[in-house]
N, C-alpha and C positions, 0 to 999 in steps of 0.2 A: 370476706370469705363466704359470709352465708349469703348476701346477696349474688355472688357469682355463681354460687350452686343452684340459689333458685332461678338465677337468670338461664344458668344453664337447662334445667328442669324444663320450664315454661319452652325453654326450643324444641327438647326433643318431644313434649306434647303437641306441637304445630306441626312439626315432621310427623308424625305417625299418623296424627289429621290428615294433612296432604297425601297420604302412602294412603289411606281408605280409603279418602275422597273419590282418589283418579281410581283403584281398583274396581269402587264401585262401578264409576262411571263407563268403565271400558267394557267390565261384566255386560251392564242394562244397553251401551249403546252396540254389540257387538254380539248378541247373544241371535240373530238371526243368521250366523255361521253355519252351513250346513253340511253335513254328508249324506249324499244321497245313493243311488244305485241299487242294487246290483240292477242287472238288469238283462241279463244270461249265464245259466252256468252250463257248459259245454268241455267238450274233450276230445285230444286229435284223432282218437281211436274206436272203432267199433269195438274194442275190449272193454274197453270202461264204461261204469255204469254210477252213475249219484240215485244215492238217495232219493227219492221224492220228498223228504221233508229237510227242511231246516229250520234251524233255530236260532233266534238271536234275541240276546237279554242285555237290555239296556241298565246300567246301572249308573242313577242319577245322586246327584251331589245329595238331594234332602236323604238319598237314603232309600229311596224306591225303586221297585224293580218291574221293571214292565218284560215279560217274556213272550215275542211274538214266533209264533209259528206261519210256515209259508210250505208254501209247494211248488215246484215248476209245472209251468203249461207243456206244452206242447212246442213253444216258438221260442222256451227258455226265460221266458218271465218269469221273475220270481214273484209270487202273488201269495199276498196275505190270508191265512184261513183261522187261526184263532192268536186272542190279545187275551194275557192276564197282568192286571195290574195290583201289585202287590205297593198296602199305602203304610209305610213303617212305622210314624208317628201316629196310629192306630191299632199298627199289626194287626191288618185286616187286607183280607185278599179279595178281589173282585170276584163275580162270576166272568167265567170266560166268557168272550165276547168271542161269535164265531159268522158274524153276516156282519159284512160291509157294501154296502153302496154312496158311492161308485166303487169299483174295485181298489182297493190299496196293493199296490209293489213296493218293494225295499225301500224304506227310510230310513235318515239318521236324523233328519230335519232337525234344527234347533242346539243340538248337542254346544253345553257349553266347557269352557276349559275344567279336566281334570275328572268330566262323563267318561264313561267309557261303553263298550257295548262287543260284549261275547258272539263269535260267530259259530257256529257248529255245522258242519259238512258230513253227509255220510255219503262211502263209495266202496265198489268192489272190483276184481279186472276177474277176467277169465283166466283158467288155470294156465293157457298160451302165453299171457305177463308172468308166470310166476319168477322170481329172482329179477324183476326189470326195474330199472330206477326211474325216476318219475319224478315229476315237481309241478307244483302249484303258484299256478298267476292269478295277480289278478293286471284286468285290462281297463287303459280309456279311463284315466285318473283325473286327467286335466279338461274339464267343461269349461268354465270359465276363462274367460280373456287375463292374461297375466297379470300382475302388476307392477309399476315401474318405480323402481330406486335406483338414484344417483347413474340414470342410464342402462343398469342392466333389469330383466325382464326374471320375475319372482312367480309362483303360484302360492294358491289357498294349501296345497297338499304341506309343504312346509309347519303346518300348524296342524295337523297328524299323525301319528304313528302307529307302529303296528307290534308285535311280538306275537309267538307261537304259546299256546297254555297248555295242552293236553292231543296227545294223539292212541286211542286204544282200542283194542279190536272188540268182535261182538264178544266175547267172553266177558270181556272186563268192561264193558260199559258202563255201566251203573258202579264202578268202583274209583278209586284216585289211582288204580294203575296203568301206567302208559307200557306198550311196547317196549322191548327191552332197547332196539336199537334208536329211541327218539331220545333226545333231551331238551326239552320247553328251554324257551328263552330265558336267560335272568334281565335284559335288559332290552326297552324298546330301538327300537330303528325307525327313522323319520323317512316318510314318503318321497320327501324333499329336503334335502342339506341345503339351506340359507348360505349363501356364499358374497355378501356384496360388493367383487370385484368379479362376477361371472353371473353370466345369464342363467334360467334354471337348465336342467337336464331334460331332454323333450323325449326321454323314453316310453315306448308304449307300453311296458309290462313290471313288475315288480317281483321275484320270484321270492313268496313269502314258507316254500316247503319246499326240502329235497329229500328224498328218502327209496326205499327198496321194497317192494311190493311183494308177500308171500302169501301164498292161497289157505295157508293155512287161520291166517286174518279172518276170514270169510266175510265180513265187513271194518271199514275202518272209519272211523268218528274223530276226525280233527277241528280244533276249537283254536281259532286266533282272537286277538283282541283289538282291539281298534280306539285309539284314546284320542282327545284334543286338550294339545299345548300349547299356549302361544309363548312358550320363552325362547326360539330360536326365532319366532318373530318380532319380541322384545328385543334382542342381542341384534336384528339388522336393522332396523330402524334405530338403533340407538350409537353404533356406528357411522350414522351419518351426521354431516353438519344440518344438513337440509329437515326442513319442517313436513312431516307427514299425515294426514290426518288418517280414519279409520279405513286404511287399506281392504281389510279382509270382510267391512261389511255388506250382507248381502252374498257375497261368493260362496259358491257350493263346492264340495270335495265330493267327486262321482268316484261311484267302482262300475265299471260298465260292465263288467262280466268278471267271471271268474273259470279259467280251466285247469286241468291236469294234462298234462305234455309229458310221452313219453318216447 
């Protein structure tokens, strides 16, 4: 009896070995995953109007928060103007960092499974939109050449998702209250639904906001999230008989642009 207990023990010590080993390994060999973009934000209408700034706060596995500010040009690049890195296992905040050469645009570079990174958007319409409904794309997801299981054709987007966090007018900006008629996401949505009896979906847009524009808003501040998963990449490779090796290294996740379409 006690020899089968310890025989039993000493297994599930080797199993657990194994389950770090490979996690480590796929973290270190798989951590050049990237998402990159934006790379225009535009709109179909002369009524709308972005922000000039935006915001995106990367929040990283140790704990630290890098919060970059950008502007659009003129051509709709999104271009970097100031970086604060906040180092937790310090709790110590950088100075802002406000000159870059060569110029920096939208990064996600590097982001590993379970990073995530806050997007924040400001816009207004003219009083001509008021009561008009409206939604938010974004475009030009797939950069990278697919990749092939058991036949059918997969991308990188599949190993990101998105949800809605907060949408609030200039009143409430600086508060946790959203508009009366939004309600934030409780649960992600994948870029790309893993399917391995079907090719991917080769849609050019994602519509990650629908809503109703009132001028009484005078501006509005919406913040999406943008994570990386690989368990719906774990769950198609693992449905296969066939041996694969690291699919997704190297591949980039683009957002080419982002508009409001009304």
């Amino acid at each position: 009896m006690k020899k089968n207990l310890i025989i039993h023990i000493v297994n599930l010590i080797l199993v657990f070995g194994l389950i770090v080993f490979f996690t480590y390994s796929w973290y270190t060999a798989n951590d050049t995953v990237k998402a990159n973009g934006i790379t225009g934000a535009t709109s179909n209408s002369e009524h709308i109007h972005f922000k000039p700034e935006i915001k995106a706060v990367r929040h990283n596995l140790s704990g630290d928060i890098i919060t970059n500010t950008y502007r659009i040009d003129s051509t709709g690049r999104i271009i970097l103007t100031e970086s604060i890195y906040y180092h937790k296992k310090e709790d110590v905040t950088d100075d802002p960092i406000t000159e870059f050469s060569p110029t920096q645009y939208f990064d996600m570079s590097e982001i590993l499974p379970g990073e995530y990174i806050d997007i924040e958007i400001g816009y207004y319409m003219d009083d001509v939109l008021d009561g008009s409904g409206y939604q938010i794309k974004l475009y030009d997801l797939i950069k990278d050449t697919p990749f092939d299981i058991d036949g059918k054709l997969h991308t990188v987007a599949g190993a990101f998702k998105y949800k809605t966090i907060s949408l609030k007018d200039e009143a409430h900006k600086a508060t946790t209250t959203n508009v009366s008629d939004f309600t934030a996401d409780s649960n992600f949505t994948w870029f790309e639904t893993y399917n391995i009896a079907e090719n991917y979906d080769n849609s050019s847009s994602v519509t990650i906001l629908n809503h109703t524009w009132n001028k009484n808003y005078e501006y509005l501040y919406f913040t999406f999230r943008i994570q990386e998963d690989f368990t719906q990449y774990y769950r198609l490779i693992g449905q296969s008989e066939n041996s694969y090796g690291r699919l997704l290294s190297n591949l980039d996740f683009n957002i080419g642009k982002f508009m409001i379409m009304v």
